[in-house]
C-alpha positions in Angstrom: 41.1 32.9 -123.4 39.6 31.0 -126.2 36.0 32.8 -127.2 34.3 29.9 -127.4 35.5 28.7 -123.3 34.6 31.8 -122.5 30.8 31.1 -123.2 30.6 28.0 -122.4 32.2 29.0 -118.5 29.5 32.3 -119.0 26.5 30.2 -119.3 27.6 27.4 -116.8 27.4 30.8 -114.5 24.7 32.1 -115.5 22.9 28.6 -114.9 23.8 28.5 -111.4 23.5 31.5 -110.5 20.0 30.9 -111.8 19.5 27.8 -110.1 19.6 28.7 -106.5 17.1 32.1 -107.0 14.7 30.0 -108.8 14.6 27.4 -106.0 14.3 29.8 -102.9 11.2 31.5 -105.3 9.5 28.3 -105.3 9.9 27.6 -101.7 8.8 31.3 -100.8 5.5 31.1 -103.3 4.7 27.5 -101.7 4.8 29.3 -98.1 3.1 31.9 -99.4 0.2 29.8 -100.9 -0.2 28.3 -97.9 -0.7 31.1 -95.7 -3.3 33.3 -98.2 -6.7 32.7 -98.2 -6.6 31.2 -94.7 -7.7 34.2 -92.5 -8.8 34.5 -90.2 -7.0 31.3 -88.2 -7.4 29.1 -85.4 -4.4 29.3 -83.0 -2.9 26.3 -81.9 0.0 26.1 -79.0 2.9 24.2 -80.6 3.6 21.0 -78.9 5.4 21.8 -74.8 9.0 21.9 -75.3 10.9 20.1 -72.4 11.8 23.1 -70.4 8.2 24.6 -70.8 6.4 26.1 -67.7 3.6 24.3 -66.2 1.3 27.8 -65.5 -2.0 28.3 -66.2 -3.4 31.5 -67.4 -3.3 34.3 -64.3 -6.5 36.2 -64.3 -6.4 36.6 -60.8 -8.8 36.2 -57.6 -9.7 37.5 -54.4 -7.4 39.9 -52.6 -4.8 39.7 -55.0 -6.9 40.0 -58.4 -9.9 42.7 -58.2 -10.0 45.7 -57.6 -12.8 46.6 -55.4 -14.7 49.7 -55.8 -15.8 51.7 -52.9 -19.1 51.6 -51.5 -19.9 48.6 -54.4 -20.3 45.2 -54.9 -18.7 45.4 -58.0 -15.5 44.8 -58.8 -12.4 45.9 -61.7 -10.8 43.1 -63.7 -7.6 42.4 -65.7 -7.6 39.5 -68.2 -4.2 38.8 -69.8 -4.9 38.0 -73.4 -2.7 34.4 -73.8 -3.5 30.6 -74.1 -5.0 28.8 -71.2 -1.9 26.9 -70.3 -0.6 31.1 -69.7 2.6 30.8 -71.9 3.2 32.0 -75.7 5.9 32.6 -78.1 7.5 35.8 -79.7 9.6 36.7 -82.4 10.4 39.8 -81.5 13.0 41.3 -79.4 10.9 43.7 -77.2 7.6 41.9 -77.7 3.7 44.0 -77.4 1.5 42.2 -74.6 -2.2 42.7 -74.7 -4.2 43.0 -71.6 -8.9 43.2 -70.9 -9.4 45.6 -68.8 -13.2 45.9 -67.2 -15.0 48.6 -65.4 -18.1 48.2 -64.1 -19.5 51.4 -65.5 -17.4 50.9 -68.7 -15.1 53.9 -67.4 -12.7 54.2 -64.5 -14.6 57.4 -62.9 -11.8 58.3 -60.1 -10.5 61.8 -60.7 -6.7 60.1 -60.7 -5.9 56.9 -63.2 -5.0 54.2 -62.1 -1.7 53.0 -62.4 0.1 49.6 -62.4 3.7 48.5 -62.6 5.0 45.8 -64.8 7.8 43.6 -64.2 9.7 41.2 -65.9 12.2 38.6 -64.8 14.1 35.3 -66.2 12.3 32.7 -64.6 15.4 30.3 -64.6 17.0 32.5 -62.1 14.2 34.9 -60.9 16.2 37.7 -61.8 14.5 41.2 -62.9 15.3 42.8 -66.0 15.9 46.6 -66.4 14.2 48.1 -66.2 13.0 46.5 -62.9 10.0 48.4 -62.4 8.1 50.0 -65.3 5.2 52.4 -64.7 2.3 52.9 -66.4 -1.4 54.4 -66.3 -4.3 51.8 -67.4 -7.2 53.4 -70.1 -10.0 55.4 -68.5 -12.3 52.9 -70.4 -13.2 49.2 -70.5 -11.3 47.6 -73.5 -7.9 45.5 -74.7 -4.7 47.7 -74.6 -1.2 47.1 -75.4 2.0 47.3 -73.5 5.4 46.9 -75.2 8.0 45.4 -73.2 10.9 47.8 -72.4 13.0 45.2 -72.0 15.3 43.3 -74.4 14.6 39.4 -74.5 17.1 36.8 -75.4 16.5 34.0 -77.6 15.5 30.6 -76.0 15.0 31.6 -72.7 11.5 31.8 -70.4 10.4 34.9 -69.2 7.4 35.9 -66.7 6.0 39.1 -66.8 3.3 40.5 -64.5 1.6 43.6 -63.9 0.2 44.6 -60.5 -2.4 47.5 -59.6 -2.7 48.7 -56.2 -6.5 49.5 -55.8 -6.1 52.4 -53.1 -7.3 55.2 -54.2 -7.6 58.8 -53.0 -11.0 58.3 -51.3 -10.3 54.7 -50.0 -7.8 52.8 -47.8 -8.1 49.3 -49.4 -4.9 48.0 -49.2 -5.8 45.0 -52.3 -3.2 44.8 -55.3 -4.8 43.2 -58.8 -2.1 40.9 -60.4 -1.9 39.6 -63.7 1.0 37.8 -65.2 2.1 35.7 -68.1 4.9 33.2 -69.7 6.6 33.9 -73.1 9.9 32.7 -74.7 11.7 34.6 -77.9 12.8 32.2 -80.9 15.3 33.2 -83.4 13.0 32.6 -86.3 15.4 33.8 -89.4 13.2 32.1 -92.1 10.4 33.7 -90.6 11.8 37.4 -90.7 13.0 36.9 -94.2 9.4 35.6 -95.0 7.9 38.8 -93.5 9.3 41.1 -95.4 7.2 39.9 -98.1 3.8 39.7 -97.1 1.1 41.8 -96.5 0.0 42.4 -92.6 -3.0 40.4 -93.0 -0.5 37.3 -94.5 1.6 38.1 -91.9 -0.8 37.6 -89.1 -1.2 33.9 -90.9 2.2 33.0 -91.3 2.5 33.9 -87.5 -0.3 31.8 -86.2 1.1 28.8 -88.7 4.4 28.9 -87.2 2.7 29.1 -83.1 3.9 32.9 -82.5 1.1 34.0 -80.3 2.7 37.3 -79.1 2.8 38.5 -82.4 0.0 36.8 -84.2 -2.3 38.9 -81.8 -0.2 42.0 -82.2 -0.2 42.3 -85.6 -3.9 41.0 -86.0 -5.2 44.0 -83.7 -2.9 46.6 -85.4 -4.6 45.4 -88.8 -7.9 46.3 -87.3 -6.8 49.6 -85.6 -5.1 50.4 -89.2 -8.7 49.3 -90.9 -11.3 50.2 -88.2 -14.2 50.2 -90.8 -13.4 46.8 -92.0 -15.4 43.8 -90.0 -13.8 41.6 -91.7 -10.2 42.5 -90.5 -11.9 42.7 -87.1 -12.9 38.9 -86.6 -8.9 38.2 -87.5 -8.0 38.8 -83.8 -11.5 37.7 -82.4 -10.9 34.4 -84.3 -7.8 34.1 -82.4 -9.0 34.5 -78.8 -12.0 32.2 -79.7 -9.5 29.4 -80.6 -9.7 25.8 -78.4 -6.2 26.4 -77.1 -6.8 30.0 -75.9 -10.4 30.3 -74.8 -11.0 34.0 -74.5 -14.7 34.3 -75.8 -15.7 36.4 -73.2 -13.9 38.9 -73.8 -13.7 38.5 -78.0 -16.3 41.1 -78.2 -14.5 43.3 -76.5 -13.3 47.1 -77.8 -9.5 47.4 -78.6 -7.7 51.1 -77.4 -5.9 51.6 -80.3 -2.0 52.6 -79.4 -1.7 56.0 -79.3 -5.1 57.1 -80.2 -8.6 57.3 -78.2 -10.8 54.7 -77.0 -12.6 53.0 -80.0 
């Protein structure tokens, strides 16, 4: 081949091939732009897709949402941490659900924990994933704790989840159960992965709120804090978020969070 075709085909090449990672680097540094500087953020719900479920928030009430404590007026309470209208969106496969849980004393003082089931089922069909029935214990202490769905999730469809606590204990015969449950849907969100592989977990917890992914905009928000428990100002990230119009959850912003695997804070 002629020497002087050869360069002109070379830096025709080189020009494209230059072309396209310039263009998805201005893109990327516009998103990124966007999302620094902006913590902490106000959630918002994206606008109800037609399929959406018409719940509200379960917090639960009389016989089959406190737990009443013997020989006491007062009573043990589960807050699911979600929107008001009770449903959210995940990116994630096996998504992390965060859950208030109040004691009167601050401490759950029986001598056995209590423990509480979850459950989760499509709601198009009301059919239980595996598996069907997951056990757990709830914190000895009054704060926000995690649960990670065992479950697998597939894209675009609604779920319900809901945990229930049956209040007997070994010194009492109350037959009560405490339910909670919740709403979420997984999106395949293939911008957004590639996205998150750049950016810092504090930018991340942005460019989830931006893009109306409340499961994990909360998750990653209180792992920031319980990764940088001296720093306040990493802490009003996820109170910001429960203090937003569209999820309400003052009362319980000021609440402790039990890191994952690790003590009461």
């Amino acid at each position: 081949m002629n020497k002087t075709i050869f360069n002109r085909i070379l830096a025709v090449s080189l020009i494209n091939l230059t072309i396209l990672p310039t263009n998805l680097q201005a893109q990327m540094a516009e998103s990124q732009q966007s999302i620094q500087g902006n913590l902490p953020v106000n959630f918002k719900q994206p606008k109800p897709p037609p399929d959406a479920p018409k719940v509200g928030r379960g917090q639960g009430g009389a016989s089959r949402g406190e737990c009443s404590i013997v020989n006491s007026s007062s009573k043990i309470t589960l807050t699911p941490l979600l929107p008001s209208n009770g449903w959210g969106l995940t990116a994630s496969e096996s998504p992390t659900l965060w859950v208030n849980v109040t004691y009167p004393s601050g401490r759950w003082e029986g001598e056995i924990p209590l423990t509480a089931e979850l459950s989760v089922e499509e709601r198009k069909t009301d059919t239980k994933l595996e598996p069907k029935s997951y056990p757990l214990e709830l914190p000895r202490t009054s704060g926000i704790f995690s649960i990670t769905l065992p479950h697998s999730l597939e894209s675009n469809k609604w779920y319900r989840w809901y945990l229930v606590i049956n209040c007997e204990t070994e010194n009492s015969s109350l037959s009560d159960v405490l339910q909670i449950e919740g709403v979420l849907q997984r999106r395949e969100l293939n911008e957004l992965a590639y996205n998150a592989e750049s950016l810092n977990p504090s930018d991340l917890v942005s460019l989830y709120a931006q893009n109306h992914i409340w499961y994990d905009a909360f998750d990653q928000a209180a792992l920031l804090h319980c990764n940088n428990w001296s720093d306040n100002e990493l802490k009003n990230y996820w109170q910001t978020l429960l203090k937003s119009d569209e999820v309400n959850l003052d009362a319980v912003s000021d609440r402790a969070i039990i890191c994952p695997n690790t003590n009461s804070r």
